[in-house]
N, C-alpha and C positions, 0 to 999 in steps of 0.2 A: 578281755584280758587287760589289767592295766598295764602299764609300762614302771618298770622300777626309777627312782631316781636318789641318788646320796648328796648330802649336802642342802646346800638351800636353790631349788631348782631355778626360784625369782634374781638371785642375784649373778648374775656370768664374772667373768674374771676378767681380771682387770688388763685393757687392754695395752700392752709396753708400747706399744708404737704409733699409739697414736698424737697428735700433733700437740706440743705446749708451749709454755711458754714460760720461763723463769725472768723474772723481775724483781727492781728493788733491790739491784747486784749490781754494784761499781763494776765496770770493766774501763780501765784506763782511768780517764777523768771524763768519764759519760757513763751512763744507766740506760742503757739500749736494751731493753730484754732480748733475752735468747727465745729465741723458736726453736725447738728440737723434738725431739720425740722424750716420752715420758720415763722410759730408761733413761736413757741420756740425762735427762734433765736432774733427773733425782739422785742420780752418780753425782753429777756435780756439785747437787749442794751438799752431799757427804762430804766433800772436799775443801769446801767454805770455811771460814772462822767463826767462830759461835758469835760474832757480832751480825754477819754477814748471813750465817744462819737465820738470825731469830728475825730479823727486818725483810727476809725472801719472801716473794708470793708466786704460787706455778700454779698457774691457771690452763686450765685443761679442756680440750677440744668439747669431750661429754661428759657427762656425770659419771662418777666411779661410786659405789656404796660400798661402805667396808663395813665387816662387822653387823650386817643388816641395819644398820643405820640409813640417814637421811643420802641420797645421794646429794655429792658435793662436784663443784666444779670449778673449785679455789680450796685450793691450802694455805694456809702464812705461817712463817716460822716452824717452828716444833712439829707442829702437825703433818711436816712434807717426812718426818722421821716416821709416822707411820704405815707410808707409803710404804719408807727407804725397807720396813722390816719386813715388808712382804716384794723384795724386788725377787726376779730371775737369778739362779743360781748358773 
């Protein structure tokens, strides 16, 4: 008997909580990247200025694959939006 499966069985979903890191974000008058979780993280740069946006990099504990694409384990700028479009409701 096979086993059913929906979806693309090779790709799992994308883990929120695992470990990142946002960088290339002024905080005061230093650039300390943030460590948080990948929720977290992508909440924030929703919240950014589109300058502050596009020069962000959230670099990520494992690889994520969106879209059956290459797994990635760096976003920069623009790209972290299409994260933000598939967060947690």
């Amino acid at each position: 008997m096979a086993e059913a499966t929906w979806g693309d069985a090779n790709a799992p979903s994308i883990d929120w909580k695992m470990s990142v890191s946002l960088e290339n974000v002024a905080r005061g008058d230093s650039e300390m990247p943030e460590v948080t979780n990948l929720e977290a993280a992508v909440r924030a740069w929703q919240g950014l200025d589109p300058a502050l946006k596009h020069a962000a990099v959230l670099t990520l504990e494992r690889p994520v694959t969106l879209d059956g694409g290459t797994p990635l384990d760096h976003f920069v700028g623009p790209a972290i939006d299409d994260l933000a479009k598939r967060l947690p409701t």
